[in-house]
C-alpha positions as CSV (number, residue, x, y, z in Angstrom):
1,X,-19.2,-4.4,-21.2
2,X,-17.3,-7.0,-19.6
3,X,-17.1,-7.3,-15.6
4,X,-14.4,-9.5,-13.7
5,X,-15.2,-9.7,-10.3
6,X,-12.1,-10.5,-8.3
7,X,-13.0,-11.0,-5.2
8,X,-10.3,-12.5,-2.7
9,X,-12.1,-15.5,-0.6
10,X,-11.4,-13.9,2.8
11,X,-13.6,-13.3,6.2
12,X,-11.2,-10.2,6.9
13,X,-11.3,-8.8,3.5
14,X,-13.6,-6.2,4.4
15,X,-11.4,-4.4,7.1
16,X,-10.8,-1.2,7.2
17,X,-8.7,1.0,4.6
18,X,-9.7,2.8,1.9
19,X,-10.9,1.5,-1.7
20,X,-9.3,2.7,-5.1
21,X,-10.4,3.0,-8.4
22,X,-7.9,3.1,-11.9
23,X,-9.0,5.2,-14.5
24,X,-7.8,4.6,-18.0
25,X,-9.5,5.7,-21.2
26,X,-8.5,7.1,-24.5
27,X,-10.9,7.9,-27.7
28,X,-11.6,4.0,-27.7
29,X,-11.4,2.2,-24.2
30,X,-12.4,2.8,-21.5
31,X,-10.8,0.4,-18.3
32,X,-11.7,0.5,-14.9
33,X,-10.1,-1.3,-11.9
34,X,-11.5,-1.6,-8.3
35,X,-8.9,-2.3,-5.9
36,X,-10.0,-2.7,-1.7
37,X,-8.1,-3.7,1.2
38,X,-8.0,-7.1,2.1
39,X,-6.2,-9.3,4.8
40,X,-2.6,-8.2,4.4
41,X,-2.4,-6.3,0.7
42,X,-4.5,-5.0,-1.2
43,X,-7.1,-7.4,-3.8
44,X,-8.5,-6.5,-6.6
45,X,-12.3,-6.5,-6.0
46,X,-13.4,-5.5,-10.2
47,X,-12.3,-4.8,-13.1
48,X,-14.3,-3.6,-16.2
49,X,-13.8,-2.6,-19.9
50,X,-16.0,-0.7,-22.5
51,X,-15.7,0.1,-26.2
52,X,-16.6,3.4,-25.6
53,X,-16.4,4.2,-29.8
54,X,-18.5,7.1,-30.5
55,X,-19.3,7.7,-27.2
56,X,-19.8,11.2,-25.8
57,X,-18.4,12.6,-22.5
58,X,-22.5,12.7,-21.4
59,X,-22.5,9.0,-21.9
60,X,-19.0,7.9,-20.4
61,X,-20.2,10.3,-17.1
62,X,-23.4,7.7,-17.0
63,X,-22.1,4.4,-17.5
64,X,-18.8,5.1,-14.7
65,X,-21.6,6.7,-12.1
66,X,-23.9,3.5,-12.8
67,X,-20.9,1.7,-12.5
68,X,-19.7,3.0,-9.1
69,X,-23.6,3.2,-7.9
70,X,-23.4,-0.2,-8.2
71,X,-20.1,-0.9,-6.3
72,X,-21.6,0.9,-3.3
73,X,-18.2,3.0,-3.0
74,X,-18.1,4.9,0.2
75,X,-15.3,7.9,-0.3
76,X,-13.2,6.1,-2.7
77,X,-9.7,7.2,-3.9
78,X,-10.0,7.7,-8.1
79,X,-7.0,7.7,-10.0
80,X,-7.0,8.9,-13.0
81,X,-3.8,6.7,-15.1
82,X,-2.5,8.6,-18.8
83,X,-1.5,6.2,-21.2
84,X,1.9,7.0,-23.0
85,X,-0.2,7.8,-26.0
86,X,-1.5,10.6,-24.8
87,X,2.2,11.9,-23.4
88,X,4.5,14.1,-24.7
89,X,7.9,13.0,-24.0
90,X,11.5,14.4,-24.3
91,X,14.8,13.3,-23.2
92,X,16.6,16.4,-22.1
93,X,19.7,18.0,-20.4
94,X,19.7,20.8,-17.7
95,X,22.5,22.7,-16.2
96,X,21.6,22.7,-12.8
97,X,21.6,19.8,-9.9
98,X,19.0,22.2,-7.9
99,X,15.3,20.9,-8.1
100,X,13.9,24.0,-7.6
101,X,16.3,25.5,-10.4
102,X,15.2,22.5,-12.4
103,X,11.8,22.9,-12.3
104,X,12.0,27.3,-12.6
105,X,14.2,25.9,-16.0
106,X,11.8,23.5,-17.2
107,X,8.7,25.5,-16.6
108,X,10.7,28.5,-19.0
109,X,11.4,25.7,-21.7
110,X,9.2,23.0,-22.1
111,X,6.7,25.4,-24.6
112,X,10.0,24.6,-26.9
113,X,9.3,20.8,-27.1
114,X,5.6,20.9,-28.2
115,X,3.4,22.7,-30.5
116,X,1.3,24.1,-27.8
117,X,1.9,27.5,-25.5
118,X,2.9,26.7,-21.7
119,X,-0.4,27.7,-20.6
120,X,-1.8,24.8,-23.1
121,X,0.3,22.2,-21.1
122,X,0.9,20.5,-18.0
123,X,4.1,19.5,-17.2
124,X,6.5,17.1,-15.1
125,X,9.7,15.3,-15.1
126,X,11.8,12.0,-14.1
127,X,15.2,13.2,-12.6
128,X,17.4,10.2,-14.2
129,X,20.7,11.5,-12.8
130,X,23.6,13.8,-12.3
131,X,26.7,13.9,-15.0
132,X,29.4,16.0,-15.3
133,X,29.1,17.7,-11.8
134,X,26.6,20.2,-12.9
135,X,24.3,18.9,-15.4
136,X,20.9,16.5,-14.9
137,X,19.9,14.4,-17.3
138,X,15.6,14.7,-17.3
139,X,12.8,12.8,-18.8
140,X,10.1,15.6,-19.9
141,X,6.7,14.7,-19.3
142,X,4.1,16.6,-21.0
143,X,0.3,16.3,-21.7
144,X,-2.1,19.0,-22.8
145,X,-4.7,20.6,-20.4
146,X,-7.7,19.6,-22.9
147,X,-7.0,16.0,-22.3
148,X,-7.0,16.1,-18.6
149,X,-9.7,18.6,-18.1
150,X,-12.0,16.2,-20.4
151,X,-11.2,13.0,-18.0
152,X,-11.8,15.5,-14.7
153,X,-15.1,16.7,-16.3
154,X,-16.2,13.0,-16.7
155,X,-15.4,12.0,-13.8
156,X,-17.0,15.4,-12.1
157,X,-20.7,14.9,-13.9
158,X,-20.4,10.9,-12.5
159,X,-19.8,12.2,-9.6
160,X,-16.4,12.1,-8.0
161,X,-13.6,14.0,-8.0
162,X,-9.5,13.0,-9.2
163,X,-7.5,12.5,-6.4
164,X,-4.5,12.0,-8.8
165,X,-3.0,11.6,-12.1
166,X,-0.3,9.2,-12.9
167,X,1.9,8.2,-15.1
168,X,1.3,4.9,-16.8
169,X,4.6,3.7,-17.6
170,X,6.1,4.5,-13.9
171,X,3.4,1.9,-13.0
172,X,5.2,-0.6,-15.2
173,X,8.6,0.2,-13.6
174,X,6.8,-0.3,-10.4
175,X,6.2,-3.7,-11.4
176,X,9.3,-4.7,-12.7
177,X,11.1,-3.0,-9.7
178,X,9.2,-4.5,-6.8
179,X,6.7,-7.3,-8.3
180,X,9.5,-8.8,-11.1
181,X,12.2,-7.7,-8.8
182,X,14.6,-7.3,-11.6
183,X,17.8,-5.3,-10.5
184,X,17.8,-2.0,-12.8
185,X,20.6,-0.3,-10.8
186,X,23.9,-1.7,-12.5
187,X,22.2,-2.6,-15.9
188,X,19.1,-0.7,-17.7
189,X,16.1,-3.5,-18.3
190,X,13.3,-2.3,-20.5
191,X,9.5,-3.5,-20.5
192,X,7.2,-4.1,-23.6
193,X,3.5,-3.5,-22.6
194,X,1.0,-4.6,-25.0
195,X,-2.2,-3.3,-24.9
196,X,-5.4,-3.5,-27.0
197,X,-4.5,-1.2,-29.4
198,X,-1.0,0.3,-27.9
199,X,2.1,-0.7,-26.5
200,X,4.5,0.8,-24.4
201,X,8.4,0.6,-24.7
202,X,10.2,1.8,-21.6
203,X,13.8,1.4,-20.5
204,X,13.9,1.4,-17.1
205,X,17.6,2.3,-14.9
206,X,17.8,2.9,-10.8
207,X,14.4,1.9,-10.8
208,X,13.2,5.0,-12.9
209,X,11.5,5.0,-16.6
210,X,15.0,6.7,-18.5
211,X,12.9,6.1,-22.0
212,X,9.0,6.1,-22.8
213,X,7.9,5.3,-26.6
214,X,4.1,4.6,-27.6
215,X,3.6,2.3,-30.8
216,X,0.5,2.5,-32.5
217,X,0.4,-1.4,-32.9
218,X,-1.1,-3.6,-30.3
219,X,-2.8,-7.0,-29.0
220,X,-5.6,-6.3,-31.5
221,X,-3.2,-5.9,-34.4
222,X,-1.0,-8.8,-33.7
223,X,-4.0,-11.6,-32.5
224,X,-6.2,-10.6,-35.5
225,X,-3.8,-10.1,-37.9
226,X,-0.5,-10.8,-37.2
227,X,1.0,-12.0,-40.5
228,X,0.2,-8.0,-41.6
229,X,1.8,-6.5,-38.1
230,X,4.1,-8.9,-36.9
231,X,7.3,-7.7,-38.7
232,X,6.5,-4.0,-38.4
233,X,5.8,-4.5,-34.3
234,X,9.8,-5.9,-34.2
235,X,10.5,-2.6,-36.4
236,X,8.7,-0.6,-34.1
237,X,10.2,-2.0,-31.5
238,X,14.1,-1.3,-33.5
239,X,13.8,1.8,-34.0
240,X,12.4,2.6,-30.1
241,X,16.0,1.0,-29.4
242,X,18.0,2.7,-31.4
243,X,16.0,6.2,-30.5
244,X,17.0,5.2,-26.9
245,X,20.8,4.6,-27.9
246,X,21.2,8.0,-30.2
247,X,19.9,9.9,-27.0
248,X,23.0,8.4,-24.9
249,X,20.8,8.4,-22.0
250,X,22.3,5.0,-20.5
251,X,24.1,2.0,-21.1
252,X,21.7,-0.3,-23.6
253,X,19.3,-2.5,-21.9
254,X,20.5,-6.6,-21.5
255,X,16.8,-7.4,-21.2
256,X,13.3,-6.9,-22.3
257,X,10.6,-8.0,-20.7
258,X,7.6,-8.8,-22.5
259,X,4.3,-8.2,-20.3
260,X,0.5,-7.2,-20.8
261,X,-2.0,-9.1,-23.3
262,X,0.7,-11.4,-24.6
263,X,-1.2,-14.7,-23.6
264,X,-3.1,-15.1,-27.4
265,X,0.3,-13.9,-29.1
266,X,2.3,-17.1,-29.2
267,X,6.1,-17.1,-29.8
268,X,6.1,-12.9,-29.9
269,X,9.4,-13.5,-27.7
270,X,11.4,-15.4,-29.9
271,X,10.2,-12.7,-33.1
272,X,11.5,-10.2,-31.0
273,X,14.7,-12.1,-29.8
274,X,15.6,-12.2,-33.4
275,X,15.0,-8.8,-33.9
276,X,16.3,-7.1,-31.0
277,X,19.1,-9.6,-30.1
278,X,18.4,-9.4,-26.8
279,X,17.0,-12.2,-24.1
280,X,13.0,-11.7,-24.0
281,X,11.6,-12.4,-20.8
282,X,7.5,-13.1,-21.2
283,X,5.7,-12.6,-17.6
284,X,1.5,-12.9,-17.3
285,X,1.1,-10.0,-15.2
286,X,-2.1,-11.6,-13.9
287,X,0.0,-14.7,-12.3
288,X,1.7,-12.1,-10.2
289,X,-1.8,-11.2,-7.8
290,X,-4.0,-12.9,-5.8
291,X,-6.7,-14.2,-8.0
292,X,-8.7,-18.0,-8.1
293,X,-8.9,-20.1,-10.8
294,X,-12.5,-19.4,-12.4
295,X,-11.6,-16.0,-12.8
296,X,-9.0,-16.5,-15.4
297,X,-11.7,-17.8,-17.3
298,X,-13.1,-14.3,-17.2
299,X,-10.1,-12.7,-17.8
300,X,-9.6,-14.7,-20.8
301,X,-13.0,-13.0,-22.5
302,X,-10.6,-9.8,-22.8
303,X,-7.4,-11.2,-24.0
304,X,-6.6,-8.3,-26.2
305,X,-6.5,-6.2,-23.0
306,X,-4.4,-5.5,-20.6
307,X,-5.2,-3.9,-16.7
308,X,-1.7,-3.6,-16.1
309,X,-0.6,0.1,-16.4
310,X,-3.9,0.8,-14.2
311,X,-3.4,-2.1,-11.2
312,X,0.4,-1.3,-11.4
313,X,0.0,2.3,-11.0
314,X,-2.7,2.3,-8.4
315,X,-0.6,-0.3,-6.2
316,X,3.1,1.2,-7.1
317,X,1.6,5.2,-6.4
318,X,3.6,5.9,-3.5
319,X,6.7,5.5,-5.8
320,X,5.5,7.2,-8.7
321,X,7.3,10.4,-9.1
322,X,5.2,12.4,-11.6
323,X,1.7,13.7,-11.0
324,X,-0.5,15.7,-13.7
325,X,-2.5,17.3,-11.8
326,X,-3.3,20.6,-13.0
327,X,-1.9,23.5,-10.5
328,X,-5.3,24.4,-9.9
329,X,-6.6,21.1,-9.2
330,X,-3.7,20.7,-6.5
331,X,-4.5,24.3,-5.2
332,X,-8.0,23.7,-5.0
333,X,-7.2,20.0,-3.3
334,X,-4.9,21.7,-0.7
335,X,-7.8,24.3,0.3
336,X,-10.1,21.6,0.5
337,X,-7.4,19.2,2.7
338,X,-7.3,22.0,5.1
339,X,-11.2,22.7,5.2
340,X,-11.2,19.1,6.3
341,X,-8.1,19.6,8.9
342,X,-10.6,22.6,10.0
343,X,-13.3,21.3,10.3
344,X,-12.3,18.0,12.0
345,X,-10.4,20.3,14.7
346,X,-13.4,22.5,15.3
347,X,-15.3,18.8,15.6
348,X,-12.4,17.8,18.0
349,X,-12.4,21.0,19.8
350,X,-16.4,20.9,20.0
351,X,-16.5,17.4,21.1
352,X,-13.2,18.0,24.1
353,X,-16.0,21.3,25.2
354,X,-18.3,19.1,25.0
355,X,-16.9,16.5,26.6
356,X,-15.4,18.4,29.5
357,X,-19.2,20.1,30.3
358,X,-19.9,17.0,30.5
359,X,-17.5,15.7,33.1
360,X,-18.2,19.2,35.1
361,X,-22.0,18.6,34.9
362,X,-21.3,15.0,35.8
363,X,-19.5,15.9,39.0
364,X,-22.4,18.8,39.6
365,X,-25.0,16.2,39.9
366,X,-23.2,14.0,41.8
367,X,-22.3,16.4,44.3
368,X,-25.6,17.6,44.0
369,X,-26.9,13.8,44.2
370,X,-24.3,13.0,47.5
371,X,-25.2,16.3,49.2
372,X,-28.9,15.3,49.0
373,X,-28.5,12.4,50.1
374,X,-26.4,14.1,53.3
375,X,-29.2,16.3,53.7
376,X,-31.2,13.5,53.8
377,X,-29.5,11.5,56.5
378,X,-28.9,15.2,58.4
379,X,-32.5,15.7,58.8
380,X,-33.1,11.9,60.8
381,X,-29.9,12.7,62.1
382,X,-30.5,16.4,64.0
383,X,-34.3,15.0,65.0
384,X,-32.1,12.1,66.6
385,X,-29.4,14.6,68.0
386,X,-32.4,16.6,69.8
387,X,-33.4,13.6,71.1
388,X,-30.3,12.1,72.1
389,X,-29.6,16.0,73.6
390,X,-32.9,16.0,75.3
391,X,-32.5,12.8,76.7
392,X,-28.5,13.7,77.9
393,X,-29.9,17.0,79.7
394,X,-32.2,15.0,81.5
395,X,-29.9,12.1,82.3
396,X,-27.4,15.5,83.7
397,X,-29.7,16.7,86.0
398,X,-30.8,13.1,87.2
399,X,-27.3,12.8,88.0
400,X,-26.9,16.2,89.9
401,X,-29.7,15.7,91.9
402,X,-28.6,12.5,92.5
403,X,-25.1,13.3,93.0
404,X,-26.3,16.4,95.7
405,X,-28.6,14.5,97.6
406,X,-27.3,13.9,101.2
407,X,-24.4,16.5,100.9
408,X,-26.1,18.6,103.3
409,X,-25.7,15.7,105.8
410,X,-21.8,14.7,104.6
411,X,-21.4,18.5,105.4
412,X,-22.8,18.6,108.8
413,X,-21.0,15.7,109.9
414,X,-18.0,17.2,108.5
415,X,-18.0,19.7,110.6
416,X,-19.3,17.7,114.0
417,X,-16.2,16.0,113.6
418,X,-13.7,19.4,113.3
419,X,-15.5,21.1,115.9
420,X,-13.9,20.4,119.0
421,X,-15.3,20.1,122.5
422,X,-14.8,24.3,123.3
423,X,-16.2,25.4,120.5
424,X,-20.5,25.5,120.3
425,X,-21.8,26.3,116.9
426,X,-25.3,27.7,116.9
427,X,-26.3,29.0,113.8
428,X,-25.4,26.9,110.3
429,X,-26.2,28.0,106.9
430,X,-25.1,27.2,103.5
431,X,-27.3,27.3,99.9
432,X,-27.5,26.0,96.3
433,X,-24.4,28.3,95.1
434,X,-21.5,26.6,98.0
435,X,-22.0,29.6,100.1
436,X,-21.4,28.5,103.4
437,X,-21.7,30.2,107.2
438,X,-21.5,29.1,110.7
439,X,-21.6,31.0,113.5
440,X,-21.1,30.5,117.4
441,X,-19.5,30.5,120.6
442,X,-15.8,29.7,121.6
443,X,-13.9,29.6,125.3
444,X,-10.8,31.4,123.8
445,X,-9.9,32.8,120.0
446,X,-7.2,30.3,119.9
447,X,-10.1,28.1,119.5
448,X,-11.3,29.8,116.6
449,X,-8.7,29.9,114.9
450,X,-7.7,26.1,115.1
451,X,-11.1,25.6,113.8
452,X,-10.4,27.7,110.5
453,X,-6.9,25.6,110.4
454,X,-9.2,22.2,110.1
455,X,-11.8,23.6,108.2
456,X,-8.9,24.7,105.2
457,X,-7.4,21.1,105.5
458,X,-11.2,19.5,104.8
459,X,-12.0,18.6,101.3
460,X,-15.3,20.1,101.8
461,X,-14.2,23.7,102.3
462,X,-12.0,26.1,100.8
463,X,-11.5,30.1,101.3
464,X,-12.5,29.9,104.8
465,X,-12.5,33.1,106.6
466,X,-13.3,34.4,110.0
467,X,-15.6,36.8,109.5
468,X,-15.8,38.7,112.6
469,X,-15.2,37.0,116.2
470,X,-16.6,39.0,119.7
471,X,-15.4,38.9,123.3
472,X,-17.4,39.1,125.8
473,X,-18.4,37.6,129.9
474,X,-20.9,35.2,130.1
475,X,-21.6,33.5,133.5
476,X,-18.3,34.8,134.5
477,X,-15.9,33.7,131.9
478,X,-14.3,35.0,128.9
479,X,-16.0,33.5,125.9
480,X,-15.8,34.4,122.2
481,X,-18.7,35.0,119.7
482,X,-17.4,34.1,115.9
483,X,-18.8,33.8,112.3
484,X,-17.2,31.6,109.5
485,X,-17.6,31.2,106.2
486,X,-16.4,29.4,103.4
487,X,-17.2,27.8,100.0
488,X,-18.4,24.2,99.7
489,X,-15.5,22.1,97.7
490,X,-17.2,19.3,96.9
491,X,-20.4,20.8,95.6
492,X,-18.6,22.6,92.9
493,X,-16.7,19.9,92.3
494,X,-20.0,17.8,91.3
């Protein structure tokens, strides 16, 4: 096993986002590429190859779950990447511009293009484009159940599940699309991929793989012996062309560039130049990410490999197009998607209950708390009140008392000065409520009656009224006995 730890020197490299991991092995190799967020794109934190040659499923499971034990993932997105040698595909034509016709169509036809039955295969396509109004050309893509239930029953007993299964050489038209930045729109381009024992001819147009052929011949071949390959990997390579050109998919591609474990295979560009007769671009994939020097030394221990189809695929799978996922897989993904929506709503809708008991309880206590306290400050308050009422009610009837005492004498010589000189009271009474009385003896009634006229006008008196008055001849004159009473004003007043 060889490890390549890629690790981007950053502080923030670490934040948030979460890590993937590229899957790609066939009955030889095994790759594996761990890719984490970093500061502003994503790094590639490791990569790993096996020769997993005689190796059983049991023993792949093992060495990826000892692999990914030792990564420490936390909930990592695997990606499961098909090599084109493992692919099934077919250029075809479909009468219909409808997606959902195209796909009813292709799901009725594509048994015709293999050997297995349509419940043998899994299949998608690559709309390349609309021609003659009605028809869409398509690029079949077709792989066999067996080979992706093996990789999800690996990956299952090492304990994580696929969260998706792409298309290898969309990944390389990801990269020559938005990495390369070569325009495919007016002119078709087409990459040569070399892998370990593979390689990968694609003709890319509108930034869509139009063409995907797998050759049997690859870095191994042509660094070991190339003398033997050399001429048959240009052959290959012709014929690929040429299949691409009797298909009349597109126009012919202008350019091919030549990518993947190409650094020990000197002057493969200008072999192919002569054979193809087209300009041959070479591009070190590698050069195109984020990696320090001492790491190409590492990367130099696997020059027969390449990680491109899996870094490309991983970082370019937003604009990947097909997905192998079995139907049941997706099914079973969706149910679980929405088990999570569930239960993090019931978790939302536990934690606002929560939350709002909370608040409610919060204000209970605090009112409880503040109404205490009130009680509190009540209690020295009222003992204070009775006090301060005690205190008052004495203070009132200090002040009555004080306020009455001599009114008996203000009365007295209220009435000494009304009474004039033919008037003799005798009898004078009044009490605690304002009744008041006075009776006595006057020379004529008119007398009497002036002194109920004064009496009224005093501020001391009020209802006054002659209660009876007498004639009668004392010492021979006329004189009249009279009573008065009245109400005290003032002591009412007080």
């Amino acid at each position: 096993m060889h490890g390549i730890d890629i690790r981007k020197i950053n502080p923030l490299s670490g934040m948030g986002g979460r890590e993937f991991i590229g899957v790609d092995f066939n009955s030889n190799t095994l790759k594996v590429a761990h890719l984490r967020p970093g500061y502003n794109k994503m790094e590639i934190a490791h990569l790993f190859s096996w020769d997993i040659s005689g190796f059983s499923d049991e023993d792949i499971s093992k060495l990826l779950k000892a692999t990914f034990s030792d990564l420490k993932l936390k909930n990592p997105c695997i990606i499961n990447v098909v090599p084109s040698n493992l692919v099934i595909t077919k250029n075809i034509e479909i009468p219909s511009s409808d997606s959902q016709e195209i796909k009813e169509i292709i799901n009725l036809q594509a048994g015709r293009h293999t050997p297995y039955s349509r419940e043998e295969i899994i299949v998608d396509y690559i709309d390349i484009g609309t021609y003659k109004h009605k028809y869409s050309k398509i690029l079949l893509v077709i792989v066999t159940r067996g080979a992706i239930k093996r990789q999800f029953d690996v990956l299952v007993k090492a304990g994580f599940g696929l969260d998706n299964i792409l298309f290898a050489p969309e990944g390389l038209v990801w990269f020559v699309s938005k990495i390369l930045k070569l325009e495919t729109v007016k002119s078709p381009r087409s990459i040569v991929h070399i892998d370990e024992s593979i390689t990968d001819f694609v003709v890319i147009f509108n930034d869509r793989a139009v063409f995907v052929r797998s050759i049997p011949i690859g870095a191994q071949h042509l660094i070991n012996e190339r003398d033997r390959y050399e001429a048959k990997f240009v052959e290959e390579l012709k014929r690929s062309l040429e299949a691409y050109q009797s298909e009349s998919i597109e126009k012919d591609p202008d350019m091919v560039v030549l990518s993947g474990a190409v650094e020990e295979i000197k002057n493969l560009d200008v072999a192919l130049n002569k054979g193809l007769h087209l300009p041959v671009k070479v591009e070190q994939y590698y050069k195109h990410f984020s990696i320090a020097g001492a790491v190409l030394e590492k990367i130099s221990i696997d020059k027969h490999l390449s990680f491109l189809n899996v870094i490309a695929s991983i970082l370019g799978r937003e604009d990947i197009k097909v997905n192998l996922m079995p139907e049941e897989a997706i099914l079973n993904k969706s149910v679980e998607e929405r088990g999570r929506d569930l239960i993090r709503t019931g978790i939302l809708v536990l934690t606002l209950f929560v939350l709002v008991c909370f608040i409610l309880v919060s204000k209970i206590y605090f009112k409880n708390s503040y109404l205490a306290r009130l009680s509190v400050k009540e209690q020295k308050l009222s003992k204070e009140a009775d006090i301060l009422e005690k205190n008052f009610t004495e203070i009132g009837l200090v002040r009555k008392y004080l306020s009455g005492r001599g009114y008996s004498l203000e009365v007295l010589n209220e009435l000494y000065s009304l009474i004039s000189l033919d008037i003799e009271a005798g009898d004078i009474k009044f009490d605690d409520q304002g009744r008041f009385s006075v009776r006595g003896i006057a020379n004529s009634m008119s007398a009497v009656f002036s002194f109920v006229d004064r009496m009224e006008k005093s501020k001391y008196f009020k209802d006054v009224k002659t209660k009876y008055t007498t004639k009668r001849k004392e010492v021979g004159r006329d004189v009249t006995d009279f009573e008065i009473i009245a109400a005290l004003e003032k002591e009412k007043e007080q």
